[in-house]
PDB file of N, CA, C and O in Angstrom:
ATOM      1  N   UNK A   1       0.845  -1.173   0.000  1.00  0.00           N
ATOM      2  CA  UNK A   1       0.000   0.000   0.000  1.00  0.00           C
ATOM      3  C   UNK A   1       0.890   1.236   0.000  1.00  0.00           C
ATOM      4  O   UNK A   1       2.005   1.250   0.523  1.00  0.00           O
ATOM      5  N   UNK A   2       0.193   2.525  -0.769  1.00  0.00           N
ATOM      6  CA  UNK A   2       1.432   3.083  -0.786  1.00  0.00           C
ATOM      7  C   UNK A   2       1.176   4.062  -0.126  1.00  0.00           C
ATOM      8  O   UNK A   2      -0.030   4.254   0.025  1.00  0.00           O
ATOM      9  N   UNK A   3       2.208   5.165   0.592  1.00  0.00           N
ATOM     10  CA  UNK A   3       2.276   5.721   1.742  1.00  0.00           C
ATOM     11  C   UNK A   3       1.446   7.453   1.173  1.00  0.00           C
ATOM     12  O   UNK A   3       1.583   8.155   0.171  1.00  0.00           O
ATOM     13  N   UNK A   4       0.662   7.549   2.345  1.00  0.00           N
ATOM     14  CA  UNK A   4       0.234   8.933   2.005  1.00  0.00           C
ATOM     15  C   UNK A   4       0.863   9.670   2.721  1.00  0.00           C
ATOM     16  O   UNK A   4       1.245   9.434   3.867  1.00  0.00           O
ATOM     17  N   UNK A   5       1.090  11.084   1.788  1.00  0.00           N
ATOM     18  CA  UNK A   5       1.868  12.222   1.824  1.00  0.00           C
ATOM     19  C   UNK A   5       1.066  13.205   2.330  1.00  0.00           C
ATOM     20  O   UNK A   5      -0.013  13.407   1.775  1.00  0.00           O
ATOM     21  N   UNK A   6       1.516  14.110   3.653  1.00  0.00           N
ATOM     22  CA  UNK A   6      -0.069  15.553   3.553  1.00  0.00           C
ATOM     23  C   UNK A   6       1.487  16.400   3.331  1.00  0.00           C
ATOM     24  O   UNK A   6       2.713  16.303   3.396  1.00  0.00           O
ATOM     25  N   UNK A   7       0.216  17.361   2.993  1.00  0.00           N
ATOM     26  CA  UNK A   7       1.252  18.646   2.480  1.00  0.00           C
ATOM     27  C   UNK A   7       1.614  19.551   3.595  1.00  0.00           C
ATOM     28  O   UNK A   7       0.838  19.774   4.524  1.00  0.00           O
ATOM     29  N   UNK A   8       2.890  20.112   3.493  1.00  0.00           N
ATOM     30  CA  UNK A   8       3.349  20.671   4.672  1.00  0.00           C
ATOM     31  C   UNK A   8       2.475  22.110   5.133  1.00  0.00           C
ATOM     32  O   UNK A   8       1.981  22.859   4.290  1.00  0.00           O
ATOM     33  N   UNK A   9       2.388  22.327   6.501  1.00  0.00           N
ATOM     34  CA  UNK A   9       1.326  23.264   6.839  1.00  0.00           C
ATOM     35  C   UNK A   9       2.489  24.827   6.673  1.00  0.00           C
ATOM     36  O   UNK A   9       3.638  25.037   7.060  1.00  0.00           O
ATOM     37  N   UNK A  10       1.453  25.685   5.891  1.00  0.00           N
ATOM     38  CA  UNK A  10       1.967  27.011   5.130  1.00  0.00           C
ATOM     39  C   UNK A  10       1.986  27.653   6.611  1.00  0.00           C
ATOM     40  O   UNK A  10       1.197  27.513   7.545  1.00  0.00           O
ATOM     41  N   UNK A  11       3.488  28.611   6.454  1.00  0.00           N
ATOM     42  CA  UNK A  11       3.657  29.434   7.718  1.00  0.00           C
ATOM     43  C   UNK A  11       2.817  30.588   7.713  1.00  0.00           C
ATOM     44  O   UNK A  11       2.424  30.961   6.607  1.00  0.00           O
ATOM     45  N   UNK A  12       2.357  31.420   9.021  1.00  0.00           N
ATOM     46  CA  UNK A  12       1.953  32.706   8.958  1.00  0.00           C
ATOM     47  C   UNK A  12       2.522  33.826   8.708  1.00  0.00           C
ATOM     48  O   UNK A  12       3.601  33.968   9.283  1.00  0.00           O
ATOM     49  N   UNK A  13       2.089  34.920   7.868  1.00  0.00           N
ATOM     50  CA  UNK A  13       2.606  35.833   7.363  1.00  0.00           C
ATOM     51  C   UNK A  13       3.074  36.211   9.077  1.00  0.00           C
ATOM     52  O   UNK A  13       2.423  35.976  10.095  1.00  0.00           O
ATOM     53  N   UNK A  14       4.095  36.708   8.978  1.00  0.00           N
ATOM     54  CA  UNK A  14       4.960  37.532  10.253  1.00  0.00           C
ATOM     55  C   UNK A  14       3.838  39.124  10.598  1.00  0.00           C
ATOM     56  O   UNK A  14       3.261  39.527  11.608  1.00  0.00           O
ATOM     57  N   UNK A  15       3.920  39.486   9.612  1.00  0.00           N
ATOM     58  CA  UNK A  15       3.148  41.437   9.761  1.00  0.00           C
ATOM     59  C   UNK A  15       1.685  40.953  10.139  1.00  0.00           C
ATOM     60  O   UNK A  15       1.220  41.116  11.267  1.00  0.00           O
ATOM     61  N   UNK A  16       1.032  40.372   9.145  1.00  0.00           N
ATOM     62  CA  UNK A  16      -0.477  40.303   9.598  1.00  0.00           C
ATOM     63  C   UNK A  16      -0.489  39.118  10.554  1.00  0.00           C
ATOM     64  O   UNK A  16      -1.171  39.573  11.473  1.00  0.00           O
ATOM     65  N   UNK A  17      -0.188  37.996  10.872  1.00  0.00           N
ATOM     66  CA  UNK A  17      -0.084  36.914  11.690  1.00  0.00           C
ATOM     67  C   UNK A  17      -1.192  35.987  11.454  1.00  0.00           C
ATOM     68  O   UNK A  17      -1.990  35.508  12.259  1.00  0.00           O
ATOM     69  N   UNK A  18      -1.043  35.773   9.733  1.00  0.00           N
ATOM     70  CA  UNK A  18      -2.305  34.981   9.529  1.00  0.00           C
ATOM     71  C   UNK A  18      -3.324  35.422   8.724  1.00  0.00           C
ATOM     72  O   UNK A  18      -3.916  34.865   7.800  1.00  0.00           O
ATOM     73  N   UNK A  19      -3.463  36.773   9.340  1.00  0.00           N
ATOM     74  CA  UNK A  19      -5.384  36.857   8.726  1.00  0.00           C
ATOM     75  C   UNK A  19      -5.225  37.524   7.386  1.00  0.00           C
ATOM     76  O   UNK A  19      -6.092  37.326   6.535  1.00  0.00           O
ATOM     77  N   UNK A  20      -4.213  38.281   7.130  1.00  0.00           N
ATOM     78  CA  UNK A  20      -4.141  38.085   5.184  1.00  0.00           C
ATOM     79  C   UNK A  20      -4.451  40.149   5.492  1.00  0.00           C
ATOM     80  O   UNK A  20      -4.215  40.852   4.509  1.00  0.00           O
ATOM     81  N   UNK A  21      -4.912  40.838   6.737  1.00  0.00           N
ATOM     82  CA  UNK A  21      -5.401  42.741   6.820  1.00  0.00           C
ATOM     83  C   UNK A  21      -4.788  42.907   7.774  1.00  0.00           C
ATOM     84  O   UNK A  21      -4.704  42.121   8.717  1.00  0.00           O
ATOM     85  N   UNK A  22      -4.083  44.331   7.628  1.00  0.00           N
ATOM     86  CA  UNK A  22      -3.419  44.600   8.592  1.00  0.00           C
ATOM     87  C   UNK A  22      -4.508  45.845   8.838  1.00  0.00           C
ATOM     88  O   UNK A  22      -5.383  46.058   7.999  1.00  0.00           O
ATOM     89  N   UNK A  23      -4.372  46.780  10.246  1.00  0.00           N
ATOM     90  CA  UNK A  23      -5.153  47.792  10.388  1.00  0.00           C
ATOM     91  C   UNK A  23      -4.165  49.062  10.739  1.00  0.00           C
ATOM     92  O   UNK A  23      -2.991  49.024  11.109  1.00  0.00           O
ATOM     93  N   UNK A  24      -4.905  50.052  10.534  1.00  0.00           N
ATOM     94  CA  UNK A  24      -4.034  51.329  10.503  1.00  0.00           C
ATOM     95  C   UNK A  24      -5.147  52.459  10.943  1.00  0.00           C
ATOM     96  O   UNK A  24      -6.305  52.642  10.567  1.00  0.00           O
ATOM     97  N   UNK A  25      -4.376  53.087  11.824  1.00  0.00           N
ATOM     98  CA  UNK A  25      -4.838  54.273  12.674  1.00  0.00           C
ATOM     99  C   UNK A  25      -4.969  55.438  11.710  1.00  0.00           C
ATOM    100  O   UNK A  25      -4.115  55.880  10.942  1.00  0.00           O
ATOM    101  N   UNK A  26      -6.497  55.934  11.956  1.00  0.00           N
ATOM    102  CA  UNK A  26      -6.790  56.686  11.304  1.00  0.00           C
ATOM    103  C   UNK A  26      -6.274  58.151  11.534  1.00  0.00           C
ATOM    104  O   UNK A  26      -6.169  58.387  12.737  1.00  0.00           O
ATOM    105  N   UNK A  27      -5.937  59.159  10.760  1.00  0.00           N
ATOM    106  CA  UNK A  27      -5.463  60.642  11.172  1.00  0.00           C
ATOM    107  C   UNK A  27      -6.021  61.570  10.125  1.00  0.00           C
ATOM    108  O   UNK A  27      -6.210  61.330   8.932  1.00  0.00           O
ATOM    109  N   UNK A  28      -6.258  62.725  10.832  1.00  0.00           N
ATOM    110  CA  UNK A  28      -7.192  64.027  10.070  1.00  0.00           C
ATOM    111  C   UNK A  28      -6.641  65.242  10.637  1.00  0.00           C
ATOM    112  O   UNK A  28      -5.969  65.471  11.643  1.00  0.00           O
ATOM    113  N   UNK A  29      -7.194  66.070   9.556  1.00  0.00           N
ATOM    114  CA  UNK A  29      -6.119  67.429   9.894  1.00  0.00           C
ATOM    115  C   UNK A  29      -5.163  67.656   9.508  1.00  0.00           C
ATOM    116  O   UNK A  29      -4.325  66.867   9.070  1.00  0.00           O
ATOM    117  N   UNK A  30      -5.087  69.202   9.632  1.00  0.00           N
ATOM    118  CA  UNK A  30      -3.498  69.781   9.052  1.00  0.00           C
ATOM    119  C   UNK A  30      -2.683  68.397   9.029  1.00  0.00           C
ATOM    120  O   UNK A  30      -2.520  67.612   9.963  1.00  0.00           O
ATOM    121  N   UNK A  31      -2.140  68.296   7.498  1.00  0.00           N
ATOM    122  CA  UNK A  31      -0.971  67.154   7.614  1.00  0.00           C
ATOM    123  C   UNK A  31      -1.046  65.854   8.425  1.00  0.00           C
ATOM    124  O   UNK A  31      -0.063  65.193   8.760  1.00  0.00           O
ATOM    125  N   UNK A  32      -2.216  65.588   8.679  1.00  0.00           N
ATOM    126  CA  UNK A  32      -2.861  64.087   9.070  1.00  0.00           C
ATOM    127  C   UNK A  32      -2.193  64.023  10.297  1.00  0.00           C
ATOM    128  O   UNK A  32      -1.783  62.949  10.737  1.00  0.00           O
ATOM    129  N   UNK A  33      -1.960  65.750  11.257  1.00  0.00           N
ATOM    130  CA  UNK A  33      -1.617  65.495  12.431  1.00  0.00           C
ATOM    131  C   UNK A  33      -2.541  64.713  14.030  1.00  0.00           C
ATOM    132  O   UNK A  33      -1.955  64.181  14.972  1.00  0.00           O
ATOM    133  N   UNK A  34      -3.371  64.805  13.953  1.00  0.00           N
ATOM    134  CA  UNK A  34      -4.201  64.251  14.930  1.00  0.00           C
ATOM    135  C   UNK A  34      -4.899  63.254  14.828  1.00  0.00           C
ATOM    136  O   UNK A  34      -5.972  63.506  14.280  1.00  0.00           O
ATOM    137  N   UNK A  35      -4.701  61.736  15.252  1.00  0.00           N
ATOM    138  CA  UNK A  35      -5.031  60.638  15.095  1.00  0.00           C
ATOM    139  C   UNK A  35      -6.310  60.162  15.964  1.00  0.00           C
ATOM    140  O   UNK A  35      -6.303  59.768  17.131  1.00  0.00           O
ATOM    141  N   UNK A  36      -7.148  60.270  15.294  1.00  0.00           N
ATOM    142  CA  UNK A  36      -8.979  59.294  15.633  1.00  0.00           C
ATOM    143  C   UNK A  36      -8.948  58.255  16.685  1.00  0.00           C
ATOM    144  O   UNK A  36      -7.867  58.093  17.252  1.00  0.00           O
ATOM    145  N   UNK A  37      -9.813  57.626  16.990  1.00  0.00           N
ATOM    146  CA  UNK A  37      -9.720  56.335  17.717  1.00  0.00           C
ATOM    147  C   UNK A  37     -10.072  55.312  16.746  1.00  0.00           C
ATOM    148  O   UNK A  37     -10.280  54.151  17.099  1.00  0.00           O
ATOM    149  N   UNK A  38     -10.144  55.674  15.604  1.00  0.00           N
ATOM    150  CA  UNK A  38     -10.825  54.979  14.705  1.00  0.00           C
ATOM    151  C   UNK A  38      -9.694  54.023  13.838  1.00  0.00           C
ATOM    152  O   UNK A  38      -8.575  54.529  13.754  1.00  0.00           O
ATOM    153  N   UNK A  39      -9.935  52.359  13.027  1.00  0.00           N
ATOM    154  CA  UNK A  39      -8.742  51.964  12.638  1.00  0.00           C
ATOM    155  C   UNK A  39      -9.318  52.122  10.735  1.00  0.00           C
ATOM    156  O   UNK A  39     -10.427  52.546  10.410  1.00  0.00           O
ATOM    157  N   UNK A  40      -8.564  51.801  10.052  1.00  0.00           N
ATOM    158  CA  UNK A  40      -9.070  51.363   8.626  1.00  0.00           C
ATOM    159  C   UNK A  40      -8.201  50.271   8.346  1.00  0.00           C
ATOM    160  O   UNK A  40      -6.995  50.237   8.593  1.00  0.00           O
ATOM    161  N   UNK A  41      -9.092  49.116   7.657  1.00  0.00           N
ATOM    162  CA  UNK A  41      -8.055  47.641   7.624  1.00  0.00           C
ATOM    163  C   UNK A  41      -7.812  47.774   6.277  1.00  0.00           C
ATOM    164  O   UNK A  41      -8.557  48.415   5.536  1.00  0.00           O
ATOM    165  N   UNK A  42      -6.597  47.084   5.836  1.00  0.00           N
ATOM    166  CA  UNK A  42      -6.047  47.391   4.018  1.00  0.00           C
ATOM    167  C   UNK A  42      -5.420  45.786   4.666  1.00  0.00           C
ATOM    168  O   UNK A  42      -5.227  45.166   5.712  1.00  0.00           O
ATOM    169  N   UNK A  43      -5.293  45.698   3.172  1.00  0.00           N
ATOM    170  CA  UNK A  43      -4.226  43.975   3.046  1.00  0.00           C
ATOM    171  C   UNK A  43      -3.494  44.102   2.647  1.00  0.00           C
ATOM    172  O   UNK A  43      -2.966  44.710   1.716  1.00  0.00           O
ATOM    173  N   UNK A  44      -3.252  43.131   3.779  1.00  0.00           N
ATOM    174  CA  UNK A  44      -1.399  43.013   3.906  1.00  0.00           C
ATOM    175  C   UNK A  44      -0.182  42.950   2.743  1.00  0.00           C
ATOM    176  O   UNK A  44      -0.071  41.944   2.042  1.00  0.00           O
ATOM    177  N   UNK A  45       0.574  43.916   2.616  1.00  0.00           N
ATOM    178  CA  UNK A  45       1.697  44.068   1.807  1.00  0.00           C
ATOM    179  C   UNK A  45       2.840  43.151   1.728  1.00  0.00           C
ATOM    180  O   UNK A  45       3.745  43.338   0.914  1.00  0.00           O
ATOM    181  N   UNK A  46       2.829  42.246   2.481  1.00  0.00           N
ATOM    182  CA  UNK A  46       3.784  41.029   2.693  1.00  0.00           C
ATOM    183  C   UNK A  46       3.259  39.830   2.280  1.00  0.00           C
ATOM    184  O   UNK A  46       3.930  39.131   1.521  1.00  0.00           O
ATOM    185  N   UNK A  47       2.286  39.508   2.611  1.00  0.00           N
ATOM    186  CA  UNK A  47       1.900  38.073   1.622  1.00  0.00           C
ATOM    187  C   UNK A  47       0.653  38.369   0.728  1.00  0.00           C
ATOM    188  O   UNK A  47      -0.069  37.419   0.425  1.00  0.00           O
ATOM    189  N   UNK A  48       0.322  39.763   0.239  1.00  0.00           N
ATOM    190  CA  UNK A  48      -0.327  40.069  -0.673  1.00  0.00           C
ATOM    191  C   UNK A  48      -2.414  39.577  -0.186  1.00  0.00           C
ATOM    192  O   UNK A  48      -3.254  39.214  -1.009  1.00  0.00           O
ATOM    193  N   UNK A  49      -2.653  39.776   1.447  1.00  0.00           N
ATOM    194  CA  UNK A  49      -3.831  39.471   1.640  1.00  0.00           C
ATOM    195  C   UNK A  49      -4.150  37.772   1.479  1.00  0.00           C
ATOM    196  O   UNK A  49      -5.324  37.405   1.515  1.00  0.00           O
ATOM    197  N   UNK A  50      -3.175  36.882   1.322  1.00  0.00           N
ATOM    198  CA  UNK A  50      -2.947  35.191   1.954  1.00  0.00           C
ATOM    199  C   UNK A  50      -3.484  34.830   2.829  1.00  0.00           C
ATOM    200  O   UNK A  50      -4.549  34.218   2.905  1.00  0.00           O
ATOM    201  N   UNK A  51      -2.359  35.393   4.079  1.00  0.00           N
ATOM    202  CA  UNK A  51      -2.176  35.140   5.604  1.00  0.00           C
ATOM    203  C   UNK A  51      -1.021  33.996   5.614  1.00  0.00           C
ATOM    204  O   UNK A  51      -0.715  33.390   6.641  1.00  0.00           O
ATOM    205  N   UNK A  52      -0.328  33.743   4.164  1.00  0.00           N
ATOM    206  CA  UNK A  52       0.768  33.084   4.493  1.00  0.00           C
ATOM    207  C   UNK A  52       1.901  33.531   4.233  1.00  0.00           C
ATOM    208  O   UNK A  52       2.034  34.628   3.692  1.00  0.00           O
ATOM    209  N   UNK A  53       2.936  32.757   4.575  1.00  0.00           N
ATOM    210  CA  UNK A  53       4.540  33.940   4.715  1.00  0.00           C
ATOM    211  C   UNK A  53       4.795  33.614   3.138  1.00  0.00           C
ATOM    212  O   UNK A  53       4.166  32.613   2.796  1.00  0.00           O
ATOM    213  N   UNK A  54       5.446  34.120   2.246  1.00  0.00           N
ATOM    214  CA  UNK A  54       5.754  34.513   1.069  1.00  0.00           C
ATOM    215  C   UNK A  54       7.476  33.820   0.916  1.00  0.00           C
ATOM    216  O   UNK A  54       8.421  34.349   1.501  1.00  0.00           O
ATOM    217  N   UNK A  55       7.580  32.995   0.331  1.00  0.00           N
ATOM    218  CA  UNK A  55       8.417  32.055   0.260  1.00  0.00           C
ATOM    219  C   UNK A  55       9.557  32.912  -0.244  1.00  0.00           C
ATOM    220  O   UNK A  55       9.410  33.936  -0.911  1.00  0.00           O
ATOM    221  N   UNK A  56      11.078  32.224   0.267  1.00  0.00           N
ATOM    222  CA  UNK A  56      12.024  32.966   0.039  1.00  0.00           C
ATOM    223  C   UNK A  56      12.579  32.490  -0.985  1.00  0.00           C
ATOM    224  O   UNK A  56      12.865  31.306  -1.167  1.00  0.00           O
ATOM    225  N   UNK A  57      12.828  33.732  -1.980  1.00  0.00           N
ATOM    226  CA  UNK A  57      13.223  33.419  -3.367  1.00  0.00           C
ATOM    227  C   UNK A  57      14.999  33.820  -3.673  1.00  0.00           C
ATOM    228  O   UNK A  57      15.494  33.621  -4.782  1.00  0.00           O
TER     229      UNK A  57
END
């Protein structure tokens, strides 16, 4: 019988830790000096919104 293979489990992106969005503190005003309590989420620039680490080339 022949042996089953699983595929190796993909690491977590380091910056987002997985979830593929990072969040960022919102700021308004002169020169976006005074920062909100408020966040806005964008995806992640390191594994391109995945949540996995981006293999070294």
């Amino acid at each position: 019988m022949a042996r089953k293979t699983t595929k190796p489990k993909a690491t977590k992106c380091p910056d987002c830790g997985g979830k593929g969005e990072t969040a960022v503190t919102v700021r308004v005003g002169a020169r976006k000096g005074r920062a909100t309590g408020h966040q806005q989420s964008a995806v992640c620039l390191t594994c391109w919104g995945s949540g996995e680490a981006p293999a070294d080339d």
